[in-house]
PyMOL commands that place a pseudoatom at each C-alpha (Angstrom):
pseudoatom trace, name=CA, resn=UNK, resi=1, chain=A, elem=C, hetatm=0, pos=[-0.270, 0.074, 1.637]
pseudoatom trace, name=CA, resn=UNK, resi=2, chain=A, elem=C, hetatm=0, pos=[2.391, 0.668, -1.153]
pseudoatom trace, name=CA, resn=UNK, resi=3, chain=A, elem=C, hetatm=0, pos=[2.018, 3.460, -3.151]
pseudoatom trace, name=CA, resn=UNK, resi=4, chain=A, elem=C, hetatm=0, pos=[3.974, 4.993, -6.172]
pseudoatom trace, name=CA, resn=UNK, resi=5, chain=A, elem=C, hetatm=0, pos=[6.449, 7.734, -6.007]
pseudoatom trace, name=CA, resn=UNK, resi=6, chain=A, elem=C, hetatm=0, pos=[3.639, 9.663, -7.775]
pseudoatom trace, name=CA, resn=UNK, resi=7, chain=A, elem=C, hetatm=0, pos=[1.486, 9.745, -4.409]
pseudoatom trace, name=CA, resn=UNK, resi=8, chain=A, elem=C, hetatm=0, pos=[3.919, 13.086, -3.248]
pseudoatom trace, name=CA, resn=UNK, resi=9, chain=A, elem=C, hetatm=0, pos=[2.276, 14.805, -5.669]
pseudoatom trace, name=CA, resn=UNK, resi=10, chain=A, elem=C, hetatm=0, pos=[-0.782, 14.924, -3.748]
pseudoatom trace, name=CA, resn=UNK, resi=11, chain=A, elem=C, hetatm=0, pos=[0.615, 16.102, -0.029]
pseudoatom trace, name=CA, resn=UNK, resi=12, chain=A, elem=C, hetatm=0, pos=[1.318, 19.412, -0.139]
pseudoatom trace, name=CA, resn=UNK, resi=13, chain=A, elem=C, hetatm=0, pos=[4.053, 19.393, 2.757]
pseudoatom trace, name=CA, resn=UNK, resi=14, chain=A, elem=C, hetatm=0, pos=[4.789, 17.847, 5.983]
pseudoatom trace, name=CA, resn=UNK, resi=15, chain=A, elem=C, hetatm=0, pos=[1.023, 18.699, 7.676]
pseudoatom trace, name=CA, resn=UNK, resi=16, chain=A, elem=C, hetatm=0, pos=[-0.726, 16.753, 5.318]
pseudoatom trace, name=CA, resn=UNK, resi=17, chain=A, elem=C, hetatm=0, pos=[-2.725, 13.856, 6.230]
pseudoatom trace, name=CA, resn=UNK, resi=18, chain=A, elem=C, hetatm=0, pos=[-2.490, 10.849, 4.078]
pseudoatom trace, name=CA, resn=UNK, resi=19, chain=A, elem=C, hetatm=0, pos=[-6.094, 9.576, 4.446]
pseudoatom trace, name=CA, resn=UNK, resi=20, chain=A, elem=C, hetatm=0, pos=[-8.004, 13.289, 3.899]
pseudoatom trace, name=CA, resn=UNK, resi=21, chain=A, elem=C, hetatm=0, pos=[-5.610, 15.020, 1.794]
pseudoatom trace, name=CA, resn=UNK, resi=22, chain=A, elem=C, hetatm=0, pos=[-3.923, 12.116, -0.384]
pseudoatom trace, name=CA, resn=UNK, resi=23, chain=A, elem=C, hetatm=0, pos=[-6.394, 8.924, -0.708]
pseudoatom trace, name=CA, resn=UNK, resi=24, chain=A, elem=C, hetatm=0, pos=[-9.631, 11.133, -1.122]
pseudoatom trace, name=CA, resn=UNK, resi=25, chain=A, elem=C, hetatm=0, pos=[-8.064, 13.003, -4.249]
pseudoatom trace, name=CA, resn=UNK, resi=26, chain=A, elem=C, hetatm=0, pos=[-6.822, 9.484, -5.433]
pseudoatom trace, name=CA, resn=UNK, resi=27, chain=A, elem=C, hetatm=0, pos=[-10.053, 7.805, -5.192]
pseudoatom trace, name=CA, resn=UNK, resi=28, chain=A, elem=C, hetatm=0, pos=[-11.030, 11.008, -6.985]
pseudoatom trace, name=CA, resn=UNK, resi=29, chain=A, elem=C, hetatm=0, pos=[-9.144, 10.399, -10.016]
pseudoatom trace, name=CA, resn=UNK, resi=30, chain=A, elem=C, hetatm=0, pos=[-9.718, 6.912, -10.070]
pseudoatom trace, name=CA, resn=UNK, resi=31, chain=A, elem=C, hetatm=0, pos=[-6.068, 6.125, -8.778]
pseudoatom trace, name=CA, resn=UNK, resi=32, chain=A, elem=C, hetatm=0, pos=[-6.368, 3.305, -6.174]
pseudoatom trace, name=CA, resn=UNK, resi=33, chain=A, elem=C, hetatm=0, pos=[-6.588, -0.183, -6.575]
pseudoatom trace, name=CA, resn=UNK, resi=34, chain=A, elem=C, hetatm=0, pos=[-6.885, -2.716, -4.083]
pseudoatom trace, name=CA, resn=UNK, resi=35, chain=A, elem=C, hetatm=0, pos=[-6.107, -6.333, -3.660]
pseudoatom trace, name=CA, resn=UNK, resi=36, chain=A, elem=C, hetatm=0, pos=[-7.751, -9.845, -1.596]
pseudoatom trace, name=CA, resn=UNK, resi=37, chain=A, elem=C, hetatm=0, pos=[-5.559, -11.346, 0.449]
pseudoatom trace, name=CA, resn=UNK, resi=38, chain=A, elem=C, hetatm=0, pos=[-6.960, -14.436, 1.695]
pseudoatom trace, name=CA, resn=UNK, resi=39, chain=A, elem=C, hetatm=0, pos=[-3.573, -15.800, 3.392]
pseudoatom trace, name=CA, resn=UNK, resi=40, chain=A, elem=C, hetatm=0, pos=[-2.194, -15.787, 6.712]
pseudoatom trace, name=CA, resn=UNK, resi=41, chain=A, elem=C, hetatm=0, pos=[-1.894, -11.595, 7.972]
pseudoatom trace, name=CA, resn=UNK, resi=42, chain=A, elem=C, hetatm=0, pos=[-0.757, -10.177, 11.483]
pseudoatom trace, name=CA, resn=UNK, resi=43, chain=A, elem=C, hetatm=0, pos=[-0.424, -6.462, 11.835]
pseudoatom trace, name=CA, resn=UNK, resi=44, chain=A, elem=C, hetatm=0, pos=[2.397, -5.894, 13.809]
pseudoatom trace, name=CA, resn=UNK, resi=45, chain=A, elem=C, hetatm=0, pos=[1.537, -2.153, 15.687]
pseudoatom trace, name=CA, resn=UNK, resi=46, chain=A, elem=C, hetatm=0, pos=[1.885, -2.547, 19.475]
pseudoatom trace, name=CA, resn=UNK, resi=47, chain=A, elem=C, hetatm=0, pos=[4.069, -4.732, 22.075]
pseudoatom trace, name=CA, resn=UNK, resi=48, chain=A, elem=C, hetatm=0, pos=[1.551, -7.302, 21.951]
pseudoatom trace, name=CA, resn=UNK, resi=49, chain=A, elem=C, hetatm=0, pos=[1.424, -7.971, 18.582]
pseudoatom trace, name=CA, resn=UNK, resi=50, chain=A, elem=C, hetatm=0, pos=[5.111, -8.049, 18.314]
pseudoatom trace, name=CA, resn=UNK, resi=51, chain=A, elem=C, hetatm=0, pos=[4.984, -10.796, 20.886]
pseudoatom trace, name=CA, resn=UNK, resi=52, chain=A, elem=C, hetatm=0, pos=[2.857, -12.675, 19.550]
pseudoatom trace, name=CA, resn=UNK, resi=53, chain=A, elem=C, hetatm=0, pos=[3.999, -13.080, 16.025]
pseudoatom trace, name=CA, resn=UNK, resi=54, chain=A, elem=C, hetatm=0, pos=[8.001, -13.747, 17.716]
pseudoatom trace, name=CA, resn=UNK, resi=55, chain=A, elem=C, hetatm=0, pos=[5.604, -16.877, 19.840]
pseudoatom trace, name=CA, resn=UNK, resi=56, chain=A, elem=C, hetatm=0, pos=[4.444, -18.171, 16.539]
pseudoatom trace, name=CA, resn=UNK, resi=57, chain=A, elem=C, hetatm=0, pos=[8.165, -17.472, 15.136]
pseudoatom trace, name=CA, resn=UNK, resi=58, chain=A, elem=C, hetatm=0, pos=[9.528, -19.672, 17.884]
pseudoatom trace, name=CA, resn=UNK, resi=59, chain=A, elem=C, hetatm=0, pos=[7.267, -22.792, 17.840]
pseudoatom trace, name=CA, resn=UNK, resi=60, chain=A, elem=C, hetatm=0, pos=[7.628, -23.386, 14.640]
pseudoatom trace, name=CA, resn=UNK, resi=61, chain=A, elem=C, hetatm=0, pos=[4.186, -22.196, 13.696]
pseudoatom trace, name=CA, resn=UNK, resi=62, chain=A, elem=C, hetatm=0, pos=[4.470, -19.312, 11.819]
pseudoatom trace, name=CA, resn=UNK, resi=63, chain=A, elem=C, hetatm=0, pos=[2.353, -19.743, 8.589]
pseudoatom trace, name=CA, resn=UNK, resi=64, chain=A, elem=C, hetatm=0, pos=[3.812, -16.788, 6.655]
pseudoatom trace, name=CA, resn=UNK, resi=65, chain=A, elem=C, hetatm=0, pos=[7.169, -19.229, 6.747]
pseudoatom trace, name=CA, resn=UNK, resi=66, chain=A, elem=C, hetatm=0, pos=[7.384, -20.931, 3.427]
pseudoatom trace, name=CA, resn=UNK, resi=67, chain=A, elem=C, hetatm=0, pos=[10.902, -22.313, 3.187]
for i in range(1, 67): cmd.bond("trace and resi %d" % i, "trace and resi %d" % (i + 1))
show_as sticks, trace
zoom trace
């Protein structure tokens, strides 16, 4: 996700929870936006993951290299 600065104005301190407190009052006032990405995407949130995308890295196979 990438967000302007602007999204701070809708947490109210360090408890808040993006998705209920923050995304809800943007949809609300009609402040998010999305985008299709139809290319190559990985998330990268556990061990596995990591591992996997540093396999691809070191074949020679990863398709998010475009040099």
């Amino acid at each position: 996700m990438v967000f302007e600065p602007g999204v701070f104005n809708y947490l109210k301190d360090d408890r808040s929870i993006l998705e209920t407190d923050a995304l809800e009052c943007l949809a609300k006032d009609r402040q998010l936006a999305a985008y299709r990405h139809d290319k190559f995407w990985q998330c990268m949130d556990t061990l596995r993951d990591k591992r996997q995308l540093e396999q691809l890295w070191q074949s020679g196979k990863s398709p998010w290299k475009v040099w």
